[in-house]
C-alpha positions as CSV (number, residue, x, y, z in Angstrom):
1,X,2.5,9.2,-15.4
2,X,-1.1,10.1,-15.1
3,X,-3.8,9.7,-18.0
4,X,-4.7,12.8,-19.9
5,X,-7.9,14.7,-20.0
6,X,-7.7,15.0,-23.6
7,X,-8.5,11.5,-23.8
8,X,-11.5,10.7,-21.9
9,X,-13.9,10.8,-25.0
10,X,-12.5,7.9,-26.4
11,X,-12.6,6.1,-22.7
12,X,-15.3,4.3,-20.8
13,X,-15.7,6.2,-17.3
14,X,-15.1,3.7,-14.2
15,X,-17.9,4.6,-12.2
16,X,-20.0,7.7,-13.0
17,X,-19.1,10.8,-10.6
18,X,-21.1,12.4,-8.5
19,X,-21.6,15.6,-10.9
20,X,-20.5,14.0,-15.0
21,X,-19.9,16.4,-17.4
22,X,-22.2,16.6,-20.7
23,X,-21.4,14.4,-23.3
24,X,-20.3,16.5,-25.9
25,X,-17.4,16.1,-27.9
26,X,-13.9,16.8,-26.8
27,X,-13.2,20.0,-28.5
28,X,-16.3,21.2,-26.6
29,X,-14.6,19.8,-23.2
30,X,-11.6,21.2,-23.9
31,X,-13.3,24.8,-23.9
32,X,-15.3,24.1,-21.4
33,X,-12.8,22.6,-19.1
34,X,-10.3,25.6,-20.3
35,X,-13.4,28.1,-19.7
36,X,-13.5,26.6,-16.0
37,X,-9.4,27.9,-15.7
38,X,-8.2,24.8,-14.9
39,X,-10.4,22.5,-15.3
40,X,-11.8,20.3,-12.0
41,X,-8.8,21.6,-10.4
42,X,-10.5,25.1,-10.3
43,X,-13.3,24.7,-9.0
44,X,-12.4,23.1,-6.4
45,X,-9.8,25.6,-5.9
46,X,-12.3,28.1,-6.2
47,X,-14.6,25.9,-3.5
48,X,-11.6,25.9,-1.8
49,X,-10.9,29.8,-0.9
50,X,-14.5,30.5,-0.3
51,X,-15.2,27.3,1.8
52,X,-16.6,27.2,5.2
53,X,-14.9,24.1,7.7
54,X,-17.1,21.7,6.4
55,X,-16.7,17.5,5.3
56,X,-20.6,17.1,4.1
57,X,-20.6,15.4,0.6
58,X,-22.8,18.1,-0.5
59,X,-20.6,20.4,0.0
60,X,-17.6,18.4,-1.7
61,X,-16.0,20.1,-4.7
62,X,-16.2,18.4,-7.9
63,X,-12.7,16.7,-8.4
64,X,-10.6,13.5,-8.7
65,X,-11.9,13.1,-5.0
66,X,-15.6,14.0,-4.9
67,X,-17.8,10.8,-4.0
68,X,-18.4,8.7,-6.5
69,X,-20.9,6.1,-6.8
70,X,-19.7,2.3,-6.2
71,X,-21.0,-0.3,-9.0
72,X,-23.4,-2.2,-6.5
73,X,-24.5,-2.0,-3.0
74,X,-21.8,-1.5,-1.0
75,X,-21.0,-3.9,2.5
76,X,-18.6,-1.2,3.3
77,X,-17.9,2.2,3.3
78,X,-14.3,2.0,4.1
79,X,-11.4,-0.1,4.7
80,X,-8.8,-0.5,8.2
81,X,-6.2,-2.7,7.0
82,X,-3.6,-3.5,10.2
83,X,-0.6,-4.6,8.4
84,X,1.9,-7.2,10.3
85,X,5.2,-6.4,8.7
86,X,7.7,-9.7,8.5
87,X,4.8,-12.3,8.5
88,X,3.3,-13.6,11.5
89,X,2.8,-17.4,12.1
90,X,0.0,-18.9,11.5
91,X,0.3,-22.1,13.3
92,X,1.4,-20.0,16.2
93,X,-1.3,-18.0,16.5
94,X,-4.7,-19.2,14.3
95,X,-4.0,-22.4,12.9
96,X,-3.8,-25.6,15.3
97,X,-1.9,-28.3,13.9
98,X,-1.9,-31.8,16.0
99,X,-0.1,-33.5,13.9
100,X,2.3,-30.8,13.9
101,X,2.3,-31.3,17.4
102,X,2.8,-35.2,17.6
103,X,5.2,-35.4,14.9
104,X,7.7,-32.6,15.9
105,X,11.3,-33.0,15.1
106,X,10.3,-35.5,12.3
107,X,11.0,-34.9,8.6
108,X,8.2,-33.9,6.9
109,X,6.3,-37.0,5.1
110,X,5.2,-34.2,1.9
111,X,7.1,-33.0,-0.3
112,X,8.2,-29.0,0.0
113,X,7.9,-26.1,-2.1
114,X,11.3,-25.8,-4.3
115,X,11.7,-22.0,-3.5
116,X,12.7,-20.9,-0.4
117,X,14.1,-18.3,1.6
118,X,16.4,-20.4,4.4
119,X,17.3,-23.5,4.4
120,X,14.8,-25.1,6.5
121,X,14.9,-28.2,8.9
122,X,12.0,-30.9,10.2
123,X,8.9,-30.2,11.5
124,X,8.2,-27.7,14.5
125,X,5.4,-28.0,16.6
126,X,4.1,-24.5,18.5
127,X,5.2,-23.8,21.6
128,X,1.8,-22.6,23.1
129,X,-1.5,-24.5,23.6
130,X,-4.7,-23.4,21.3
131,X,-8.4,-23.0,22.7
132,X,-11.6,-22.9,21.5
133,X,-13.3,-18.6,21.7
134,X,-16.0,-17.4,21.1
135,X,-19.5,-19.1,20.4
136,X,-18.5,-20.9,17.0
137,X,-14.8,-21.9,18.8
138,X,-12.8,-20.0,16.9
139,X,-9.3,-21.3,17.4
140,X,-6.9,-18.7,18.9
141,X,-3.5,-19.8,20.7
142,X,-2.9,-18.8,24.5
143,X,-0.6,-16.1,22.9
144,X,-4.3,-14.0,22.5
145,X,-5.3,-12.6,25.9
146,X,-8.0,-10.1,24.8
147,X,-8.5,-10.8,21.2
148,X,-10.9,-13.6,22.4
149,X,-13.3,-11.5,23.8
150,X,-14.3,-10.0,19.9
151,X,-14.0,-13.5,18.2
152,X,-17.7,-14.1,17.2
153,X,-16.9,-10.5,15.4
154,X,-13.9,-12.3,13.6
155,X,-14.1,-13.7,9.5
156,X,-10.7,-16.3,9.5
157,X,-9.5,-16.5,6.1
158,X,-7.3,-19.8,6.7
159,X,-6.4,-20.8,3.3
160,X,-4.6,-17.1,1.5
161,X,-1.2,-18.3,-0.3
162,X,1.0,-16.8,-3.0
163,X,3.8,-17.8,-4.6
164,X,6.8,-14.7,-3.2
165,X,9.4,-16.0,-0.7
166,X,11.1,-12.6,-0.1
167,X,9.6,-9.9,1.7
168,X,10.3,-6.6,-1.1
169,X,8.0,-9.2,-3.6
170,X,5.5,-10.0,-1.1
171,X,4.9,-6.8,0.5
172,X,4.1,-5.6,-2.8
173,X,2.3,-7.9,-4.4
174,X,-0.1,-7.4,-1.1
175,X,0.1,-3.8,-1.3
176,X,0.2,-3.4,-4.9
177,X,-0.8,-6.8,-6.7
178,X,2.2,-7.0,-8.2
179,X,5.6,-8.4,-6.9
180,X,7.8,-7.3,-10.2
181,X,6.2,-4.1,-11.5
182,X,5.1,-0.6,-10.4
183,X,1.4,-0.7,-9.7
184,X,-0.8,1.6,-7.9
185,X,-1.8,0.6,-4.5
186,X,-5.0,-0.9,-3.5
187,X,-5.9,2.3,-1.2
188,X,-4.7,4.1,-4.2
189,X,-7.7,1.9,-6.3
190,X,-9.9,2.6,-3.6
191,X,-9.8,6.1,-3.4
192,X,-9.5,6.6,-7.3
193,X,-12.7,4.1,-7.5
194,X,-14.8,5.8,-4.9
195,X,-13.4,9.1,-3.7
196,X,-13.5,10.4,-0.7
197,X,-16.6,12.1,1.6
198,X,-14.6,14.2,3.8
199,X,-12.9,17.0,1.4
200,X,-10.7,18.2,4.0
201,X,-8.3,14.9,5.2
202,X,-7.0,12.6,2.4
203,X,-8.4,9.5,1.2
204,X,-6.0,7.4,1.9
205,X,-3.5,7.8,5.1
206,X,-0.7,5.4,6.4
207,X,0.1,5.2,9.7
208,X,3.7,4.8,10.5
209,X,5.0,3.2,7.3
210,X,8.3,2.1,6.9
211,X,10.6,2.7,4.2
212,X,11.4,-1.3,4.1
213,X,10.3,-3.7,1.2
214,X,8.9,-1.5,-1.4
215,X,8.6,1.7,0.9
216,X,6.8,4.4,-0.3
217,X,5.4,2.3,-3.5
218,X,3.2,0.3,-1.1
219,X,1.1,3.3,-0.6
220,X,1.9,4.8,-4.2
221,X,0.0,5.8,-7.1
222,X,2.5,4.6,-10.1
223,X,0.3,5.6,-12.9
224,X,-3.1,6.5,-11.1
225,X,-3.3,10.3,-10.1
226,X,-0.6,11.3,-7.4
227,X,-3.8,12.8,-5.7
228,X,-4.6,8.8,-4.7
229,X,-1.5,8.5,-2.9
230,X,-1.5,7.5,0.6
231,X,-0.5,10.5,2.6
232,X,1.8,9.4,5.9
233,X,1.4,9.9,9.2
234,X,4.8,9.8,10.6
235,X,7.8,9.7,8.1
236,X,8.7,6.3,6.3
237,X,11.7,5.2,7.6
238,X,14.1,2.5,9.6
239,X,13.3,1.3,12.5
240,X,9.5,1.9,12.5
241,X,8.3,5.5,13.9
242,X,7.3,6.6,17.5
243,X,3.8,7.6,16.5
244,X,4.0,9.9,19.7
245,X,6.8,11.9,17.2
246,X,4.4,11.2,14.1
247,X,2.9,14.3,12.4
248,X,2.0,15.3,8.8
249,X,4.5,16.9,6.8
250,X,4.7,20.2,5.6
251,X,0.9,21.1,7.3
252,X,1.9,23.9,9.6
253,X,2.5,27.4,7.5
254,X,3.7,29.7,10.2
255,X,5.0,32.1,8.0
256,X,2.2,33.0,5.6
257,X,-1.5,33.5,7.3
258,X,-4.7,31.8,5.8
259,X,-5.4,35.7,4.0
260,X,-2.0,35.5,2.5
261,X,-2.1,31.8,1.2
262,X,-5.7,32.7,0.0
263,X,-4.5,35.3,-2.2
264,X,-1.3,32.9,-3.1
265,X,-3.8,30.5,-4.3
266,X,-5.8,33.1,-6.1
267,X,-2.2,34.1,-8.1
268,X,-1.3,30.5,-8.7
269,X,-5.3,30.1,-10.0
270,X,-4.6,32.8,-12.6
271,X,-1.3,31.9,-13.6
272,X,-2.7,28.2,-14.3
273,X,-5.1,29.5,-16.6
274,X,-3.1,31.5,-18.7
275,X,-0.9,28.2,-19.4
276,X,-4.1,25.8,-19.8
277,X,-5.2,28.6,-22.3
278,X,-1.9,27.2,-24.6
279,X,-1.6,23.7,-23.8
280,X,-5.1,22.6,-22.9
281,X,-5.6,19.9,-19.7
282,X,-3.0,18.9,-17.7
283,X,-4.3,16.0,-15.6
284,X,-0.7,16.5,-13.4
285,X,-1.3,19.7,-13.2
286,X,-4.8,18.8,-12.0
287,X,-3.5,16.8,-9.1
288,X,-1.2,19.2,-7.9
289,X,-4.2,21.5,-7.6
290,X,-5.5,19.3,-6.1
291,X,-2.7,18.8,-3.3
292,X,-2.4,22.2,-2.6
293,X,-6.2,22.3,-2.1
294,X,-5.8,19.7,0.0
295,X,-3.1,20.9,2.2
296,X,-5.0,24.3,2.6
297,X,-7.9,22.3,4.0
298,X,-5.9,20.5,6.3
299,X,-4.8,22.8,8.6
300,X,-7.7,22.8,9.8
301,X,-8.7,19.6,9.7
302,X,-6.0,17.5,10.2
303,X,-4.8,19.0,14.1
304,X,-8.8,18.2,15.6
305,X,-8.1,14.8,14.0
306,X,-4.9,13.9,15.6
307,X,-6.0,15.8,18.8
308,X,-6.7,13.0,21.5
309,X,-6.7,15.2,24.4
310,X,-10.7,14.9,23.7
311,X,-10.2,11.0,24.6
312,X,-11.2,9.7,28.1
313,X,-9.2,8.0,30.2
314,X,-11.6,5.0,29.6
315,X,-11.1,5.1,26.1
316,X,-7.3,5.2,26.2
317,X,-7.5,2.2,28.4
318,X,-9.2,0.3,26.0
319,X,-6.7,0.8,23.3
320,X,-3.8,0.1,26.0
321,X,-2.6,3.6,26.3
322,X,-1.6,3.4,29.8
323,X,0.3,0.7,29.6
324,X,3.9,0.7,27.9
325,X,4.0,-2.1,26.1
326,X,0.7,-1.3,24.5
327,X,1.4,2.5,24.0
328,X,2.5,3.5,20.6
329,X,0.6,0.4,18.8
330,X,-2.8,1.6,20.8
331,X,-2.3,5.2,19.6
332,X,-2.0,4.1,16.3
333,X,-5.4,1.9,16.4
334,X,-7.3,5.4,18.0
335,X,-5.8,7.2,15.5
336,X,-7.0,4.8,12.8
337,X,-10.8,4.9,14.3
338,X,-10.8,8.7,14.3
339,X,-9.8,8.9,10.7
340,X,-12.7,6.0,10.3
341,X,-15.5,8.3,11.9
342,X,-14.1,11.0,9.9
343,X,-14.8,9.3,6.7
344,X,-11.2,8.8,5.5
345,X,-11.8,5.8,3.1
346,X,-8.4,3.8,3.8
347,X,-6.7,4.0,6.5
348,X,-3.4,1.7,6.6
349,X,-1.6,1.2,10.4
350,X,1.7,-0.7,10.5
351,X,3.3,-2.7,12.9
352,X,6.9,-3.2,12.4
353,X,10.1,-2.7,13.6
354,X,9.4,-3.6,17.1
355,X,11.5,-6.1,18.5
356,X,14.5,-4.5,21.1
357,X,16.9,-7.3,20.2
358,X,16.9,-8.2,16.9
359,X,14.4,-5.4,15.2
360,X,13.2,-7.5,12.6
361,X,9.2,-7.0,13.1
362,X,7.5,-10.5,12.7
363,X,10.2,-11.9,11.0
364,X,11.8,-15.0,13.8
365,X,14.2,-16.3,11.8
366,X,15.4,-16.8,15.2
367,X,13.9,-16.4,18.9
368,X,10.3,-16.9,17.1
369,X,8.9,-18.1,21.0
370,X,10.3,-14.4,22.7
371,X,9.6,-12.3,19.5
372,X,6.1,-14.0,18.9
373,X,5.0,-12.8,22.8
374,X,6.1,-9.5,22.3
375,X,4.8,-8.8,19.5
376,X,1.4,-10.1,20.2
377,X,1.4,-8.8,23.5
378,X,1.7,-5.3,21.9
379,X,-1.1,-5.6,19.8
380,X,-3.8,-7.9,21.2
381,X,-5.1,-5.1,23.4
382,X,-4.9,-2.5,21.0
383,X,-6.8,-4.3,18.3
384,X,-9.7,-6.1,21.0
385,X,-10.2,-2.1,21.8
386,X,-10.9,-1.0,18.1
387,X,-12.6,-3.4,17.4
388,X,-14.9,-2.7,20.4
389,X,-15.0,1.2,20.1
390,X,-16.2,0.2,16.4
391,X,-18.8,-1.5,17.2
392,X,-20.0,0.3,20.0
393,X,-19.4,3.7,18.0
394,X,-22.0,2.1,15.4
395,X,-18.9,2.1,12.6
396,X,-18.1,-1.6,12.5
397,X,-21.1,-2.7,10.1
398,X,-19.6,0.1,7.6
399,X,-15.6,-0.3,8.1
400,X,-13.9,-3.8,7.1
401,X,-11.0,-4.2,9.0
402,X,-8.4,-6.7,7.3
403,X,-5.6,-7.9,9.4
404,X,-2.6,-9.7,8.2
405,X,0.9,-9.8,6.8
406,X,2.4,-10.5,3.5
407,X,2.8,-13.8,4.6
408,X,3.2,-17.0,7.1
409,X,6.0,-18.5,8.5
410,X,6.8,-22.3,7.7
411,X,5.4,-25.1,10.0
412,X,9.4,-26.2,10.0
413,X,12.2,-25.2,11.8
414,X,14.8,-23.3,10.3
415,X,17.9,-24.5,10.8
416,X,20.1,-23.2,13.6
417,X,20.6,-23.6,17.2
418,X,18.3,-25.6,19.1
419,X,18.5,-22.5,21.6
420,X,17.9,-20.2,18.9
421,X,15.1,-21.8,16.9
422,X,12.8,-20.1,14.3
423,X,10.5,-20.2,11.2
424,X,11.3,-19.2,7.6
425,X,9.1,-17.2,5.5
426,X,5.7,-19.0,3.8
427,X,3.4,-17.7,1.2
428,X,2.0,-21.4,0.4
429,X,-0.6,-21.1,3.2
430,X,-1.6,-18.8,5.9
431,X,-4.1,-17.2,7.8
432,X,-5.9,-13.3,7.5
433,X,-8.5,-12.3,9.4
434,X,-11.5,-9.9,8.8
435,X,-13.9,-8.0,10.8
436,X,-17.4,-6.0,10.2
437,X,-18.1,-4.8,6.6
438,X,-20.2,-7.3,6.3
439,X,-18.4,-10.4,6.7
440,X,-19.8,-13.2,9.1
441,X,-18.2,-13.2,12.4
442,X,-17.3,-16.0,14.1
443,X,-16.8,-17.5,10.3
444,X,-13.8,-20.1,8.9
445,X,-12.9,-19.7,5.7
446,X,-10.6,-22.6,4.0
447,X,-8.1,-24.9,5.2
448,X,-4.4,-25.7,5.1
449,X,-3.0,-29.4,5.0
450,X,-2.7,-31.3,8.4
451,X,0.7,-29.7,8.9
452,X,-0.2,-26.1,7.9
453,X,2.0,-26.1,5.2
454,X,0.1,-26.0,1.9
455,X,-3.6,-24.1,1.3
456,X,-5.3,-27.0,0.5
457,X,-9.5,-25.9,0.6
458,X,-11.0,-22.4,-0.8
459,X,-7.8,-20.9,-1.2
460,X,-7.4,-17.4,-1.7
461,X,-4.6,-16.2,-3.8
462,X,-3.5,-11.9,-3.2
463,X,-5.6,-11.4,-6.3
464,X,-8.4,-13.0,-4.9
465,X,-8.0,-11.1,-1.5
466,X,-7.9,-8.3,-3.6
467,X,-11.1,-8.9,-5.5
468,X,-13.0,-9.9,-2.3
469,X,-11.9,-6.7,-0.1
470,X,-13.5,-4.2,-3.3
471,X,-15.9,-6.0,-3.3
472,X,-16.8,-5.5,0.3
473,X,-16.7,-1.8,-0.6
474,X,-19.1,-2.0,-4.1
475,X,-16.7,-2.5,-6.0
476,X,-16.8,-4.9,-9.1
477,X,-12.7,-5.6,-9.6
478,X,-13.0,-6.6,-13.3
479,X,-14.7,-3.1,-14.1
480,X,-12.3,-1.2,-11.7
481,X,-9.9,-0.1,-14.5
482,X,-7.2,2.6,-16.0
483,X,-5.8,3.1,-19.3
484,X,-2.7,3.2,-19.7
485,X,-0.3,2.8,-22.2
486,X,-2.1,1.0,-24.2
487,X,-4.1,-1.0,-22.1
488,X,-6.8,-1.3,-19.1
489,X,-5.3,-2.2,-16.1
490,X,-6.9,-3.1,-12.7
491,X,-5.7,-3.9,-9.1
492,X,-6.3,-7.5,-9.9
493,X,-4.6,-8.0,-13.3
494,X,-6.5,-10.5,-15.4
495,X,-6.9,-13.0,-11.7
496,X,-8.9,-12.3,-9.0
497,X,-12.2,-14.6,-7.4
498,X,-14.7,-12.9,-5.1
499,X,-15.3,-15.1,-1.9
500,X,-18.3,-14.4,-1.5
501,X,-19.0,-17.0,1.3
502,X,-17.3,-14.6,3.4
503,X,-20.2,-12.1,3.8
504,X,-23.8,-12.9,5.2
C-alpha cells in the first residue's frame, strides 16, 4: 500500500524536495494538485513527452524521483553493494584465527550459540595461509590473488553479527531490516530518501537477482511507493542468470513507434484527469505514472547503458572478461560502474548460484575448500578491477561500495565426512568490507573472539550497518521515515548506531 496525498498536511516531509509545494492547506492542494491533472505524475508526464535525451538534475521533472536534498553533507552520492549469496567465511577469507589453527579438531573450550542451522562438530582451522597486504597489513587469505593490490582502499568491518540462522530471515533482514515482516528495501529507502539525478534509468537496479530467500522482496518496496522498487537486470530466478542473456523487461516496443506512444501517453494523461477530477490524488496511481514515464525514457537510455561494445579491450581485461571463469561476474561489476557514472543511486550485483556441483552459492555445507576457490576465484578479479576503474574514473570518493553476505560461516566443522567437510551458517560474528565514500582505507573495524566465533569489540548489528551505510550517503536514519498505518517507520526500526569511526 502506498501513503495517500491527501494526507501530507498532517505529515512532517522527510527531506525537503527539490521544488516543495506552498504551504497552504489541503483543500487548496487538492485543487492544485487536481488543476495540475494528475498531480506530480503530470508533470512529469508532460516533461516527459516534450523532453529532450537529457539526465541533468535541472532538467529532472518534479516527482517521487526528483533529487532531493540529503539531511547533512553527504560522504556519498551512491551506493554499489556486491552481495555474496549463501555467506562467505570469514575465517577463510578476512579473519586469521591461530588459535583456530593450533587447536583444530578440538571441542570448542566456549560455550555455542543455542540456535543453529546443522548440527555442528569441533573446531576447524582454514585450509589456506593468511598474509599481511597493503600498507596497514590488512589480512587477506592466499585465496585473494588480486584483491590485494586495492587493500589500502579497503574499510574491514570485522565484528557485524545478527541473530538469523536461516538464509530466507537473513537475507532479509540485510536486505530489508527485517527477518519476519514485509519492509521496504534499503535501496528502496535510498531512493525514496534522496531520489534520483538521472530521470531516465531507475534509481535503484539489481543485477542478476535470484528468486531464492525472500526473492523479489529483497529489492521491494512493501509500503513505500512501487516507483522505489529495484528494477532487475536479468529475470529473478533459479539457478542465478547468465548476465550475457540479462536484459530489462518489457523496454523494447516494436510495435508502437515513439509518435504513437506519445500520443498513447497523451490519451492515458487525459483519461487520468477526468478520474482525479472525482476521486482526488491517487498516490498509486501516481507511481504508475510514474513507471510508464519511466519506461518511455528508457528506451533510450537504458540500451547506451548496457552497450559495452564502447569498452576497450583493456578495460574488459581488468574486470576479467577474457577469461571464463571471470566472465559473467566481471560483466556484472562493468555493468554496475556504468550505471555508477550514470548517476543510478543503488546499484545491487549478486553472486549466487555458481557452483557446477552442488549450486548452492557460498553456502559449503560440504566441499567448503573446492567451493571457497571457485568462488573466490570468480570474483577477486572482477571486484580489484572496479574498484580500480573507480578510482581512476574519479567515482570512488562519491560511490560506497559495501561487500558482503547475509552472513558467516561457523569457525566449526559441520558434521559429515572427513572427505566432505564444511561450515554451517553464522550470524554471531563475521566480516563486511567497504570501499571509498568516505570510509578510511586500509581501516579495521572490530574484532571477533580468538576463535572467530562471537563479535566481541564494536560490533555492528544489520541495523547498525544500516544506519552507518545512510549515513555515508547524508542520511540521518532516525529522521528517514514513512507513515504508515499508524505509525513512522524507518529502515532501522527503533535500533541502529552510526560507526562513525569508519569514515575519515
Amino acid at each position: 500500500m502506498s501513503i495517500d496525498l491527501r494526507e501530507t498536511c498532517e505529515r512532517r516531509p522527510l527531506v525537503r524536495p527539490a521544488l516543495s509545494l506552498p504551504q497552504t492547506a489541503c483543500a487548496s492542494r487538492r485543487k492544485l494538485l487536481q488543476s495540475w491533472c494528475v498531480g506530480f505524475g503530470g508533470l512529469a508526464l508532460s516533461q516527459l513527452l516534450g523532453a529532450t535525451h537529457s539526465s541533468a538534475a535541472e532538467d529532472a521533472p518534479v516527482g517521487p524521483l526528483s533529487p532531493r536534498a540529503p539531511h547533512f553533507r553527504p560522504r556519498a552520492k551512491r551506493v554499489i553493494f556486491l552481495f555474496m549469496h549463501g555467506g562467505p567465511s570469514h575465517v577463510d577469507l578476512f579473519d586469521p584465527k591461530p588459535a583456530l589453527q593450533k587447536n583444530d579438531g578440538k571441542q570448542p573450550s566456549f560455550p555455542r550459540t543455542r540456535v543453529t542451522f546443522a548440527k555442528r562438530g569441533n573446531l576447524l582451522a582454514s585450509p589456506w595461509k593468511f598474509r599481511p597486504t597493503g600498507k596497514n597489513g590488512i589480512p587477506m587469505s592466499e585465496l585473494w590473488q588480486h584483491l590485494p593490490a586495492v587493500a589500502d582502499e579497503l574499510c574491514m568491518v570485522h565484528s557485524v553479527c545478527d541473530q538469523n540462522v536461516a538464509h530466507g530471515g537473513a537475507c532479509m533482514k540485510l536486505s530489508t531490516g527485517s527477518d519476519s515482516l514485509l519492509r521496504p528495501s534499503m535501496g528502496s529507502w535510498v531512493s525514496y530518501g534522496l531520489g534520483t539525478e538521472n530521470q531516465n534509468l531507475p534509481s535503484f537496479i539489481t543485477v542478476c537477482p535470484t528468486s531464492l530467500h525472500g526473492g523479489v522482496d529483497n529489492f521491494g518496496t512493501a509500503f513505500l511507493p512501487s516507483i522505489h522498487q529495484g528494477v532487475p537486470l536479468g529475470t529473478p530466478g533459479y539457478p542465478n542468470s547468465l548476465i550475457k542473456d540479462a536484459r530489462f523487461e518489457y523496454l523494447e516496443n516494436s510495435f508502437r513507434s515513439q509518435t504513437g506512444q506519445r500520443l498513447q501517453l497523451d490519451f492515458l494523461k487525459k483519461m487520468n484527469a477526468r478520474h482525479l477530477q472525482v476521486t482526488g490524488p491517487n498516490s498509486d496511481l501516481e507511481a504508475r505514472i510514474a513507471s510508464f514515464e519511466m519506461a518511455f525514457r528508457m528506451q533510450r537510455a537504458a540500451p547506451d547503458a548496457v552497450d559495452l561494445a564502447g569498452e576497450s579491450a583493456a578495460t574488459r581485461s581488468l574486470y576479467g572478461m577474457d577469461e571464463e571463469e571471470t566472465r559473467n561476474f566481471g560483466q556484472m561489476c562493468l555493468l554496475a560502474r556504468r550505471f555508477a557514472e550514470r548517476d543510478v543511486r543503488f546499484i545491487q550485483v549478486s553472486h549466487a548460484h555458481s557452483l557446477p556441483f552442488n549450486n548452492e552459492q557460498w553456502d559449503q555445507h560440504s566441499h567448503i575448500q573446492r567451493g571457497h576457490e571457485i568462488n573466490v576465484r570468480q570474483i577477486d578479479k572482477p571486484i580489484t578491477g572496479l574498484i580500480k576503474d573507480l578510482r581512476q574514473r574519479g567515482l570512488l570518493e562519491d560511490t560506497l561500495v559495501l561487500w558482503g553476505g547475509e552472513f558467516g560461516r561457523t569457525p566449526t566443522a559441520q558434521q559429515g565426512k572427513p572427505e566432505t567437510i564444511g561450515r554451517d551458517h553464522h550470524p554471531d560474528g563475521f566480516t563486511m568490507w567497504m570501499a571509498g565514500g568516505g570510509v578510511k582505507g586500509g581501516y579495521r573495524y572490530g574484532k571477533t573472539d580468538e576463535f572467530g566465533y562471537y563479535a566481541v569489540e564494536n560490533r555492528m548489528t544489520i541495523h547498525d550497518l544500516h544506519a552507518t551505510l545512510l549515513y555515508a550517503l547524508g542520511l540521518d536514519h532516525e529522521k528517514l521515515t514513512y507513515h504508515y498505518a499508524g505509525r513512522e517507520f524507518r529502515l532501522t526500526d527503533v535500533h541502529g548506531r552510526v560507526a562513525t569511526d569508519l569514515f575519515t
